[in-house]
N, C-alpha and C positions, 0 to 999 in steps of 0.2 A: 510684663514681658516687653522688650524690645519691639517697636514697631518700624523697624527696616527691613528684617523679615518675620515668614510666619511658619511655626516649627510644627510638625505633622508628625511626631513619632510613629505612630502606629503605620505610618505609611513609608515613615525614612525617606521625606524629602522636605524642602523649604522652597516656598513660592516668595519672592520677592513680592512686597508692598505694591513696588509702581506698576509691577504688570496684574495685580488685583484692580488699581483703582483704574487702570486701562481697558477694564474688560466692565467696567461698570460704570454706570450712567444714574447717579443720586439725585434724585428733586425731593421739593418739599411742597404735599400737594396739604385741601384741608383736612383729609383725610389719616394725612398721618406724613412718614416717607417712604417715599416710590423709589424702588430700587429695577434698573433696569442691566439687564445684559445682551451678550451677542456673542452666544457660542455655536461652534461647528460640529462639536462630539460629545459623546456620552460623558468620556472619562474627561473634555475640559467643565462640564456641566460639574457633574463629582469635585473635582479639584476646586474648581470653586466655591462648591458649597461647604468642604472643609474648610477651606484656605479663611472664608467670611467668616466659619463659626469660631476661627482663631480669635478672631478680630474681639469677642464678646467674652473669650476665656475669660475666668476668675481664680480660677485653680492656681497656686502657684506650677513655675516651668519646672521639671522632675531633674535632681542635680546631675543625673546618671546619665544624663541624655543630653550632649553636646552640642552648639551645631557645627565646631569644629571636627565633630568624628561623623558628618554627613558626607555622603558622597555626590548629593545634588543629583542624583538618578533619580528620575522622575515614573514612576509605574503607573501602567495603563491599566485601568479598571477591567474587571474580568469579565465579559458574557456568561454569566454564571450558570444558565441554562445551559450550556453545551456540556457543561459535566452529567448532566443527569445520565447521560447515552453515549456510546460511543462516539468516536470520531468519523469514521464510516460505518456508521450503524444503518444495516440493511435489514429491511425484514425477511427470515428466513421462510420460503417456502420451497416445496416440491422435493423436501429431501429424503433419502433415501435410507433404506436399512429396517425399515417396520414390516415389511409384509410378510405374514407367515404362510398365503398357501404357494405350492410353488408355481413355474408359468412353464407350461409345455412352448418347446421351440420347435421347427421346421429345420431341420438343418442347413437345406439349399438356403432359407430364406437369410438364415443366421447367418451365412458367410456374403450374402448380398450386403445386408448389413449396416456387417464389420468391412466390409472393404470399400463403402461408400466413408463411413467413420473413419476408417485410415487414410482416405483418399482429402477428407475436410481435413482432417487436421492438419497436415503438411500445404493442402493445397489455400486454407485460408489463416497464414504468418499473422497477421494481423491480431488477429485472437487466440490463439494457439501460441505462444513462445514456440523454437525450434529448439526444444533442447536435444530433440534425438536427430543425427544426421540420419537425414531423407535416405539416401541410397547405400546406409547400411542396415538400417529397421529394414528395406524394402529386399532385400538379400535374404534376412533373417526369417519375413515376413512370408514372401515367397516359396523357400525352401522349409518352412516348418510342417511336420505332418497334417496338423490339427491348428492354425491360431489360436483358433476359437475355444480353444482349450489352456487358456495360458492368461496369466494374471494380469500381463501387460494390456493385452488386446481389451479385455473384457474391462480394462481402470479408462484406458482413452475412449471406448464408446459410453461408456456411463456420463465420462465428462463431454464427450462432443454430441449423442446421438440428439438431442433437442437442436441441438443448431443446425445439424445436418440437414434436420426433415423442417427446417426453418426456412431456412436461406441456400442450400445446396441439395435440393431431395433431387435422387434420380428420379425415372418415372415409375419405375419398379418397385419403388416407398409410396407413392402419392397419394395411398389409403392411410397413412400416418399424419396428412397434412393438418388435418379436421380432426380428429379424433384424440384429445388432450391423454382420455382415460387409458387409451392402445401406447402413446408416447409414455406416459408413468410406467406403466407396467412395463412397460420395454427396458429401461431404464434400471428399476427395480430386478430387471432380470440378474442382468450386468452386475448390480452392483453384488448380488446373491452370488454371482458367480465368482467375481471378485475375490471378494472375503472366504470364498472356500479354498482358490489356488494359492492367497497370503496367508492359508493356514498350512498349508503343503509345503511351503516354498520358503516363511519366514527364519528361517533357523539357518538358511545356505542363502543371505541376501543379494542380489547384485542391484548394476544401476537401474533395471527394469522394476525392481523393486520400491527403490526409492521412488521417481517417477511415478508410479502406481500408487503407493501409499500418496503421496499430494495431492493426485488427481481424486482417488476415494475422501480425503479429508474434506477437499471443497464440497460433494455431496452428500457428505453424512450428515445424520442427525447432529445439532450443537452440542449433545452430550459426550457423543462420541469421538468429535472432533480433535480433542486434544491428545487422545491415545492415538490416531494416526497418524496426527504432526510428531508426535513424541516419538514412534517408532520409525519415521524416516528421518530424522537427527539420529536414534542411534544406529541406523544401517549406514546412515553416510559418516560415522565415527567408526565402526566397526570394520568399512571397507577400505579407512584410510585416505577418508575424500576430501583434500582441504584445499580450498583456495590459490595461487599464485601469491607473491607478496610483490610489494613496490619493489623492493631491491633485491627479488629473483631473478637466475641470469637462466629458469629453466622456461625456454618459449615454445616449448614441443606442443601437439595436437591434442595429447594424453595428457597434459598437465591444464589446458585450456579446456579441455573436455569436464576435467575436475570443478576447475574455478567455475564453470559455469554451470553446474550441476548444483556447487556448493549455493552458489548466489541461489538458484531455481528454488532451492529449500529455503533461501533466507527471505525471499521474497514473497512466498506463500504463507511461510509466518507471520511477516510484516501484515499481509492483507490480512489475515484472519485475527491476528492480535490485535488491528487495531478497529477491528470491529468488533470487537468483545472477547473474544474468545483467550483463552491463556496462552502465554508466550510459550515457545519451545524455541528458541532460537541459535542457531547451529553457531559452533565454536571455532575460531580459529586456533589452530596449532599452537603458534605461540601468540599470547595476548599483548593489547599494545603495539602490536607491531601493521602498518597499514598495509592492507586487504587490496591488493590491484582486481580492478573490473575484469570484465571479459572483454576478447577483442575481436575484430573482427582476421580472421582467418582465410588463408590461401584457396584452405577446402570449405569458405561458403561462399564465395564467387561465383556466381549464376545458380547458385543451390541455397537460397536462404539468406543473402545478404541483409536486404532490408530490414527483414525480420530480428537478425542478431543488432542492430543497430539500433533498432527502436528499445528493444530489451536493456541495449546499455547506456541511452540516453534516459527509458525511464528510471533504471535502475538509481542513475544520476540522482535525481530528483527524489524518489524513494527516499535518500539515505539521509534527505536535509528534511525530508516530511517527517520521517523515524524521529529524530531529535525534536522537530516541533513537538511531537506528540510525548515525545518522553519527559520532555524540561516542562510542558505548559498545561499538558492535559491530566497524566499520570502525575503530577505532583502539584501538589497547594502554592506553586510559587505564580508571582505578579511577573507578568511580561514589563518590561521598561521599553521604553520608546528605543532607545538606543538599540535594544535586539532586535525589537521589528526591523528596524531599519537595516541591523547586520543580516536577518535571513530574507529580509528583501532583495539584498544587495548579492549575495550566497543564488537567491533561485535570478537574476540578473544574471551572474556570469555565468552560470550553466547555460542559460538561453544562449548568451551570445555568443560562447562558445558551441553552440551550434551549427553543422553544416550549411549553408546559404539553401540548400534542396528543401531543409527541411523546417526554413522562415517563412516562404513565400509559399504562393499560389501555385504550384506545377502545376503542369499540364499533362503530369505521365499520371497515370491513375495512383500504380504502386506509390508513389513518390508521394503524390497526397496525402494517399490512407497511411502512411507513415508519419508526416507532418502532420495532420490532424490528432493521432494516436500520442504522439510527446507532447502537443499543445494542451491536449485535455487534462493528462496528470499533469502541466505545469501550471493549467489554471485553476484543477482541484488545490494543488499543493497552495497554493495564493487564496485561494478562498479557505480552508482550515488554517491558514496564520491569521488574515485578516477578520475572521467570523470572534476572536476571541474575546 
């Protein structure tokens, strides 16, 4: 074979000669020869140690295999442990849906609650997305006979009430603080109560529905998981919930209410697909065609801005992490260096297309806890390209 380069089919690239004898340092000791190097990475270690073992080939070079039909794309050796487990693979605990006896409620106690539960969720954006506006759940919420009687109420305290008696207990809870076994069962109420109004209620869907079915998905058992992601994709197909497009000229409140319910589904997908769980992931209308974000809007101006703002900044970031995970992880293919470098350069201009509030250190608290919240998934998203 030609020693001006060295031909790696099974890898489909070619390492130039002079940058082999650049990276190595040959003596002749009495021992034999001393072969030294000075590499920085795993995958220039690898490359090397094919690139040498060329060097000692005997095999004739195979006629089929060019090295005019190479493309000089050079692939970075895989982490090959990372396949064994998801990408955000969490271990499951505390989830709901097993308990068979049932839990006697207090009714005063139960609307304590649930109105401490409606009160975190709205009142802490940070953790909570805003998908429902504040002061119209708070109308509905208000004027309903019974909440507590209703699918919606009982899916956001299953998902909030642990955080509640966390980080926002009134003092009227502060017997839930300590007591882990009172917090389950509290929970397991909820979620028991849950799945009896989605069995009432499923057949005539609305968006409290969808909403409801997401929130029950994150706390079910992993088995169950995918039959409530599955039936909030087809309520939001059945109710005719689809997204905004780039080249929509519809900017109403009701069509922004859609796209952002739509993403809400696509998002809790995203998290649960890519931590194991099976994809359900919601359709656009027509395919092919680009999907516009959510925006920020007239009616969340002192009622939820920040909050819609970090959703659409993570949302950003999500959708280049989605593709990592789909090209690199979900499929046997080699990353090249040239890609790293493209979704490096991909989560780069989203950063710097960032508002300057949400670069820096603020001194307004909300303003932080927002900047901190995009920082975190844009440093996770940097840590799963760079881990591979």
């Amino acid at each position: 074979m030609p020693f001006d380069t060295i031909d790696t089919p099974h890898h489909h690239y070619q390492i130039p000669l002079d940058d082999i004898w650049s990276k190595l340092n040959v003596s002749y000791t009495e021992a034999g020869i001393n072969v030294e190097t000075n590499v920085t990475s795993a995958s220039d270690l690898h490359s090397l140690i094919d690139a040498f073992g060329k060097l000692c080939n005997t095999n004739p070079p195979d006629p089929a295999y060019s090295p005019t039909t190479v493309s000089g794309i050079t692939p970075l050796y895989r982490n090959k442990s990372h396949q064994s487990k998801p990408v955000n693979y969490f271990i499951c605990t505390d989830k709901l849906g097993k308990r068979i006896t049932p839990i006697r409620q207090n009714n005063g106690q139960l609307q304590d609650i649930a109105d401490a539960c409606i009160h975190t969720y709205f009142e802490c954006w940070i953790r909570f997305t805003p998908i429902l506006s504040r002061e119209e759940f708070m109308q509905w919420y208000i004027s309903h006979p019974n909440p507590t009687s209703t699918l919606i109420v009982n899916a956001i305290c299953l998902f909030v009430f642990r955080h509640m008696v966390t980080h926002h207990c009134p003092p009227e809870l502060e017997h839930y603080i300590t007591n882990q076994d009172r917090i389950q069962e509290q929970e397991e109420y909820f979620f028991e109560q849950a799945r009896e109004y989605l069995a009432q209620t499923f057949d005539h869907p609305d968006r409290f529905t969808i909403i409801a079915l997401s929130y029950m998905m994150s706390r079910a058992e992993p088995s169950r998981r995918h039959q409530y992601a599955g039936m909030a994709v087809s309520a939001l197909h059945q109710l005719d919930i689809y997204p905004r497009l780039i080249d929509d000229d519809d900017m109403s409140f009701e069509k922004e209410k859609d796209t952002r319910l739509w993403w809400f589904v696509w998002a809790w997908d995203f998290y649960m697909s890519s931590s194991g769980a099976p994809k359900n992931t919601p359709q656009p209308r027509v395919p092919g065609k680009e999907i516009d974000l959510p925006r920020v809007m007239e009616q969340d101006i002192d009622n939820g801005e920040l909050g819609m703002l970090v959703f659409i900044h993570c949302l950003q970031i999500w959708k280049i992490q989605s593709r990592i995970i789909t090209t690199f992880y979900e499929q046997a293919v080699d990353m090249t260096l040239e890609q790293l470098h493209a979704y490096d350069k991909q989560l780069l201009e989203v950063y710097q297309q960032l508002p300057c509030y949400l670069k820096g250190q603020s001194k307004n608290h909300d303003v932080l806890l927002a900047s901190i919240r995009v920082h975190l998934e844009y440093n996770a998203t940097r840590i799963i390209l760079h881990k591979l």
